[in-house]
N, C-alpha and C positions, 0 to 999 in steps of 0.2 A: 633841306629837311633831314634833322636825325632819326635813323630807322631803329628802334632796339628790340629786344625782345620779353616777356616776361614771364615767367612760369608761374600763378599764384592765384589761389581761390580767385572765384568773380567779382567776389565780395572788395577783394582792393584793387579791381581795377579802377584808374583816374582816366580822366578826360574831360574835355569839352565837351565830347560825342563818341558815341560808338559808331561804327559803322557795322552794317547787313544789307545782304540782297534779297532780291525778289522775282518772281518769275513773273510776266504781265500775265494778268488776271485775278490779283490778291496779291495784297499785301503782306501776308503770310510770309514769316523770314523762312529759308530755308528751314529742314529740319531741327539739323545742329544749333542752330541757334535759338530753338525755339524755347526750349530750356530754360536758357538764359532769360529771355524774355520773360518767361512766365516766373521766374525769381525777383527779379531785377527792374521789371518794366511792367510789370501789370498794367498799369494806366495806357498803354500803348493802345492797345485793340479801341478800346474807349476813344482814340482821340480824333476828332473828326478829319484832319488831315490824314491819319491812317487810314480811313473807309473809303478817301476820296483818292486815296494813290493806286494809280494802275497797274505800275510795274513795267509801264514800255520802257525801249530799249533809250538809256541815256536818261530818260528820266530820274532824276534824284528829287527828295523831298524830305525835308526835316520832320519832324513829331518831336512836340515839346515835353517835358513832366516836368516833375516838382522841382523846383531849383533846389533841396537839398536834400535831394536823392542820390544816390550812388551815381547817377549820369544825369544829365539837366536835360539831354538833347540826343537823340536818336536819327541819325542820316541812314534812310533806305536808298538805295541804288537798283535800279528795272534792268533786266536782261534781256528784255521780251518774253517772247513765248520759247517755250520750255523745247517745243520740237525745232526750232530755231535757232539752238543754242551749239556756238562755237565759242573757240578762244577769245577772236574778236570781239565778239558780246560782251565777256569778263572782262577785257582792255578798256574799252570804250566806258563801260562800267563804272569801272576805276577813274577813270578822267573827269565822270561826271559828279562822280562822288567826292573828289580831291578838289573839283575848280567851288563844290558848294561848300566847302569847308576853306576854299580863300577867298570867297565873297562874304560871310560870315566872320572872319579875320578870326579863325579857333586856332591856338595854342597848340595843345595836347588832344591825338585823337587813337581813340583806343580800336585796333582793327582783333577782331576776334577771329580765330583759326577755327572755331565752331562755324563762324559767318560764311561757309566753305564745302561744311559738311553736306552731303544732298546734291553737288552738281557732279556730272557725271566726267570729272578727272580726278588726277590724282590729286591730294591736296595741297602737296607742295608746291606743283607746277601751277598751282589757283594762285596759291598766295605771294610766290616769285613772279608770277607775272600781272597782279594787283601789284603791287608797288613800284615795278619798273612803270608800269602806265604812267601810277600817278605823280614818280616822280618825274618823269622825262612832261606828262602833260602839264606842270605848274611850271617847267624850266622855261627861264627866256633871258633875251642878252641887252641888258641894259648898260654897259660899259661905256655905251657911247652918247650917254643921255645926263644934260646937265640940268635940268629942266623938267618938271612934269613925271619924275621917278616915282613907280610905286614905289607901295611899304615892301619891308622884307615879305619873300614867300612864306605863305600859312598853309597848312600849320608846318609849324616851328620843328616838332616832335612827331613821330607815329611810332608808336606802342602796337607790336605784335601778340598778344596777350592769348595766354592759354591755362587750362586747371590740369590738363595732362602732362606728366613727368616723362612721357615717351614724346611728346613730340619735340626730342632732341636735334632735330633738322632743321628747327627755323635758325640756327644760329648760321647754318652755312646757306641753309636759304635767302637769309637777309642780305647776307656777307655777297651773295653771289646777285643778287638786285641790285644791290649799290653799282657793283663794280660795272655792270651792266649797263645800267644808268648812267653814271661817269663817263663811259664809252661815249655811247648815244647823246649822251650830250656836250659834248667835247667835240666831236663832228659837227654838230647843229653850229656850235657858235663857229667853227671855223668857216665853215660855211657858210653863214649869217655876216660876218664880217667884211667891213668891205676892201675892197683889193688894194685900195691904199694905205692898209694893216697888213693884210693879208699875203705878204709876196712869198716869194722863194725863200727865203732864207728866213723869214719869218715861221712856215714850216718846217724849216731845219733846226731853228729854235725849236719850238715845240718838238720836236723829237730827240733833240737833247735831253731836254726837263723829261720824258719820257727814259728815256734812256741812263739817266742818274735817279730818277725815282725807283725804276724798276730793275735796274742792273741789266739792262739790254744793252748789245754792243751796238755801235754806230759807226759806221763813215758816210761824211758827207763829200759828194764825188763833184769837185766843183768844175767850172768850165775847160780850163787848162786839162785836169784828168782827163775830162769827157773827151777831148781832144786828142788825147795819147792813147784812149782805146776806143777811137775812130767811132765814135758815136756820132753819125754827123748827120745823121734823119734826126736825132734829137737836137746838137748845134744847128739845125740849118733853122727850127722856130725858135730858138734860143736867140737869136743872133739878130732880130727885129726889135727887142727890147733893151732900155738901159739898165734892167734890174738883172741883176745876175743869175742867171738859170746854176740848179744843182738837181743832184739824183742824187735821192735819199736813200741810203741800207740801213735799215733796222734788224736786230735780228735778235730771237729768244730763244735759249737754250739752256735746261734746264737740265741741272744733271742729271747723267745719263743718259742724255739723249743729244749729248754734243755732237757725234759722229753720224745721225742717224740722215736721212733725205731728208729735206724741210719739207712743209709745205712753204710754198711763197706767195704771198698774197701783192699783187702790183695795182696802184691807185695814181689814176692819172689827176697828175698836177697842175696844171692852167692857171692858174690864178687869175689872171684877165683874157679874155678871148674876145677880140676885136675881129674878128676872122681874116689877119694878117693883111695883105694887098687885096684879097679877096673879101674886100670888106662886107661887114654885116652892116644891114638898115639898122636907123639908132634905134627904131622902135624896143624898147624895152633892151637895149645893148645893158642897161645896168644890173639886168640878169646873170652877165656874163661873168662875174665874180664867182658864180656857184660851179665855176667851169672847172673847180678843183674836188666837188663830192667825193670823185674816186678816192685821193688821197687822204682825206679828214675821213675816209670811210677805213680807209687801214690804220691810220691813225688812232681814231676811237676804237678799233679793234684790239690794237697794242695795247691801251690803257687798260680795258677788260681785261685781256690775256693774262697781263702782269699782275695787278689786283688778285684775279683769280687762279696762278699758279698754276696755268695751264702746261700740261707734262706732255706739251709736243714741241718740237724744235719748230722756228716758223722764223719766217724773214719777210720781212714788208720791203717793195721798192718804190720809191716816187720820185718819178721824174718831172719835176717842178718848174715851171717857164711863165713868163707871159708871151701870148703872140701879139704881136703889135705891128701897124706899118711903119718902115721905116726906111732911109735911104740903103741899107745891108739888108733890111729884110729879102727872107727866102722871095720866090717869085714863081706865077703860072709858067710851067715849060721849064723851069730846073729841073735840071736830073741829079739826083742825089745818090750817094752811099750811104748805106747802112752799115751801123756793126757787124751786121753779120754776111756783108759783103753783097749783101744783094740791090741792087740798084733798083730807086724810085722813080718813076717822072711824076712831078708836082701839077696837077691840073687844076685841084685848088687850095690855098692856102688856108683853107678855114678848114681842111680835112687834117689837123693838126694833130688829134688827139692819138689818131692810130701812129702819127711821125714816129713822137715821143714812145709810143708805147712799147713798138718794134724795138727800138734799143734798147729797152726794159726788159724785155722779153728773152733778149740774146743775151743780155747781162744774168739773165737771172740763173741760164744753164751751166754758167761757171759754178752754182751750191749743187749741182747734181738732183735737180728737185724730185720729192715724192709727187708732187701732183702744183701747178701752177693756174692763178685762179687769176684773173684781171677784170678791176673794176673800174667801169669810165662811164662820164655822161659824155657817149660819142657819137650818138645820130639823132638831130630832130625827128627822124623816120622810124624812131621806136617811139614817140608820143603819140604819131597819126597811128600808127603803129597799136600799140596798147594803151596809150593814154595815160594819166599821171598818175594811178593807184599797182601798174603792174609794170615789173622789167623784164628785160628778156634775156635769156640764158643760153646760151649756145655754148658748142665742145665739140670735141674730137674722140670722144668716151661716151659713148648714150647713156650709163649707167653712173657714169660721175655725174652727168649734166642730169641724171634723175634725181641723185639722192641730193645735189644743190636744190634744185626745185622743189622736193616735198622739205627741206630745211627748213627754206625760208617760208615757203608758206605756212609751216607748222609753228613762225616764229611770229605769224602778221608780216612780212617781206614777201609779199605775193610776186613770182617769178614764174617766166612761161618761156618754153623752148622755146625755139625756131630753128628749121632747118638749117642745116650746114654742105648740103653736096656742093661736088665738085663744079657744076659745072655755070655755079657763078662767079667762079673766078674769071670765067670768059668777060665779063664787063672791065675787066683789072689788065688786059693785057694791055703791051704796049708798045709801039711801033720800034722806038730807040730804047726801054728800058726792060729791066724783067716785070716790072709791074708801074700799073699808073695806083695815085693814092685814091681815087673814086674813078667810081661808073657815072653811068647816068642816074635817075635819080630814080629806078627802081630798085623796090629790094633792097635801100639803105642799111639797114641794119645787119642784116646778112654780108651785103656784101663788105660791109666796116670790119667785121668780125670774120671775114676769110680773110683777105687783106692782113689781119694780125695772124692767122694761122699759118700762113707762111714762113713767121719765125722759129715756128713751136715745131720740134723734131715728133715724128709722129709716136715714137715710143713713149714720150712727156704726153699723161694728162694732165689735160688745160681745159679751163672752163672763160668765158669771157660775158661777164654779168655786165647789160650797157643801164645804165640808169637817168639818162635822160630825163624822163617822165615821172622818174619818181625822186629825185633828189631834190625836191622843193613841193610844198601844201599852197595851192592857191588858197583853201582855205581849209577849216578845221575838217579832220579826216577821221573821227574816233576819236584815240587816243589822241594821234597826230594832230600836234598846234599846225596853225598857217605860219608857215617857212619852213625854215633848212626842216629835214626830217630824220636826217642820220642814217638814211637806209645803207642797209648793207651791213652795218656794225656786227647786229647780233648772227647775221647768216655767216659770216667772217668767223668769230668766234666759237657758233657752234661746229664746224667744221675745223677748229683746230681741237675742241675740244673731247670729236668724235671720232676723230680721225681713226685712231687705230681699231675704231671696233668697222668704222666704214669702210676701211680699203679692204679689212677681209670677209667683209660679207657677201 
């Protein structure tokens, strides 16, 4: 869908439809648009679908006028109730108002930056985060469908439409939706995709086409490297499969801030997760494609980044594998090296994601980092855990791992600490090595996420976001379609984008 914007009496704006919200209890557009209304749509209050719409939350409803009227067709969108009202509400909003404008199969839809006025934020941040909804909620991956294809997504056009000459920010507001959108959805499909598309190198593609789009620098660190700088927690799940494993560096530096500490953003890469010798039951084993979120989560972060010219130096790492069984596959009761010299014992092979992640991690202190963020779907034990709408966030910084958490929930990325002390590393120790890769099967997630703190020097903060539970919609979630969901993108992004006023505050 193209977004644009238009500064011009009401009188020429076009569409199929307008779009306006509504608080449940009347159908009463907000203030700012009532105006409009009373110009442009008089017949509205008159129209029996408008006496009979509620305003709850998700509910959308058409009102028809005169077909050659300045608008033919009027879409209200319900918020609920007024004392109810969050960001969320306005997301969901948006989705519902977007998906009845592609059941309608409309063209051109005129969104009015009046339709905005009356709810209680700013209004830029209403109408930047209306249009990422609605675009990421019409987005879906039909690449691999020969057969039974919808039509192209509708509508075609959204018209940001205003009479005021100050509201000169929608042009970077739009600019900065898209990009956003791009993101989020460019993760979805990578994730969506299935791992017979989707391998290692398949990712290092994509971060190429990223990397010549946007002028990021890249190495891609193939197995032989990985070898010469003894990565061998990462070789030891590399080394079950016939697809080539690589660790991806992306990195964006933007002048002036060549020389500065990056942030590093680390996304674990899986591409198939078979849980190695330690096999997983097939039930639902064809899930295990999603076993790469993390890195389509820095991925789509990168494409944001770039688009939107973000003035902080930053580095993405992904370390990319399938685990598979195999005659060389790793095995229960190895003991491994790491990069960073620290020896593992392997109790089980399906605890893979923290393998790869450690060598990411000791890799990543060669940029001298401002602060190191790592995102994985790493423990079944953060869904019993929080289940599929929250992730959890853990750190070695209480106040980094705060300001990550109010980020993402202030972005719809609902995140929730968990403790980090010391003393469950006691499940980790180990008889012949400095650590085993799991405990028993308490405390998952915690203990996945000490386990990687052991790489991290305690002067490096590090935050370690596990996403498990939320890197896939069993079903429609608000905005969120059912499948891939892209989390993580926009809490990635905004944290490169705030960084410098967040480290000093």
């Amino acid at each position: 869908m193209h977004v644009e914007r238009q500064i011009a009496p009401s009188s020429q704006w076009k569409g199929d439809a307008v779009l306006y919200l509504a608080f449940e209890g009347t159908a009463e557009p907000l203030p700012g648009f009532r105006q409009w209304m009373d110009r442009h749509a008089p017949w509205l209050p008159a129209s029996t679908a408008f006496r009979d719409f509620e305003g709850k939350y998700q509910q959308a409803a058409v009102f028809y006028g005169p077909p050659d009227g300045i608008v033919s067709r009027v879409i209200c969108a319900g918020l609920g109730t007024a004392d109810t009202f969050q960001l969320d509400k306005l997301r969901g909003a948006a989705a519902s108002a977007f998906r009845k404008c592609r059941d309608l199969h409309l063209s051109t839809v005129a969104l009015p930056v009046a339709a905005f006025e009356g709810l209680p934020l700013e209004t830029g941040t209403a109408v930047e985060e209306f249009i990422i909804a609605g675009l990421t909620s019409l987005h879906r991956l039909d690449a691999f469908k020969t057969r039974d294809v919808e039509p192209a997504v509708h509508p075609e056009r959204l018209v940001v439409t205003s009479e005021q000459e100050t509201d000169d920010f929608l042009s970077a507001t739009i600019e900065n939706a898209q990009a956003l959108s791009s993101g989020i959805c460019m993760a979805r499909d990578l994730v969506a995709a299935p791992a017979n598309r989707v391998t290692p190198l398949y990712l290092a593609d994509s971060a190429r086409c990223l990397a010549q789009s946007h002028g990021f620098q890249l190495r891609i660190i193939d197995m032989e490297e990985a070898r010469n700088l003894d990565m061998g927690a990462f070789l030891a799940v590399a080394q079950g499969s016939r697809e080539p494993a690589c660790m991806i560096v992306l990195e964006h530096a933007p002048a002036g801030c060549e020389e500065t500490p990056p942030l590093v953003f680390i996304g674990k890469g899986i591409t198939f997760d078979t849980g190695g010798i330690s096999l997983k039951p097939s039930s639902k084993l064809d899930s295990m494609k999603q076993d790469m979120a993390g890195a389509a989560a820095v991925l789509g972060a990168f494409e944001a980044i770039g688009r939107m010219g973000v003035k902080q130096r930053v580095v993405g790492i992904l370390p990319c594998t399938e685990n598979m069984p195999d005659g060389k596959a790793y095995k229960p009761g190895d003991v491994i090296r790491s990069m960073s010299g620290l020896t593992i014992e392997v109790i089980s092979t399906d605890a893979e994601g923290r393998m790869i992640l450690c060598d990411a991690l000791t890799y990543a202190l060669r940029y001298s980092p401002a602060a190191v963020v790592d995102i994985a779907t790493l423990t079944g034990a953060c869904i019993i855990a929080l289940g599929h709408q929250v992730a959890a966030v853990l750190g070695n910084r209480e106040e980094f791992v705060r300001k990550i958490m109010e980020t993402g929930i202030k972005l719809g990325e609902r995140l929730w600490q968990l403790p980090l002390w010391d003393f469950y590393f006691e499940d980790l120790k180990s008889e012949i090595a400095d650590m085993k890769n799991v405990g028993d099967r308490s405390a998952g997630t915690i203990v996945g996420a000490i386990f990687l703190q052991q790489f991290v020097p305690p002067d490096v903060p590090w935050a370690h976001m596990d996403i498990a539970g939320t890197a896939w919609a069993e079903k429609d979630q608000g905005a969120v379609p059912k499948g891939a969901t892209g989390f993580g993108v926009r809490t990635l992004v905004e944290l490169a984008r705030r960084w410098a006023e967040m480290k000093t505050a």
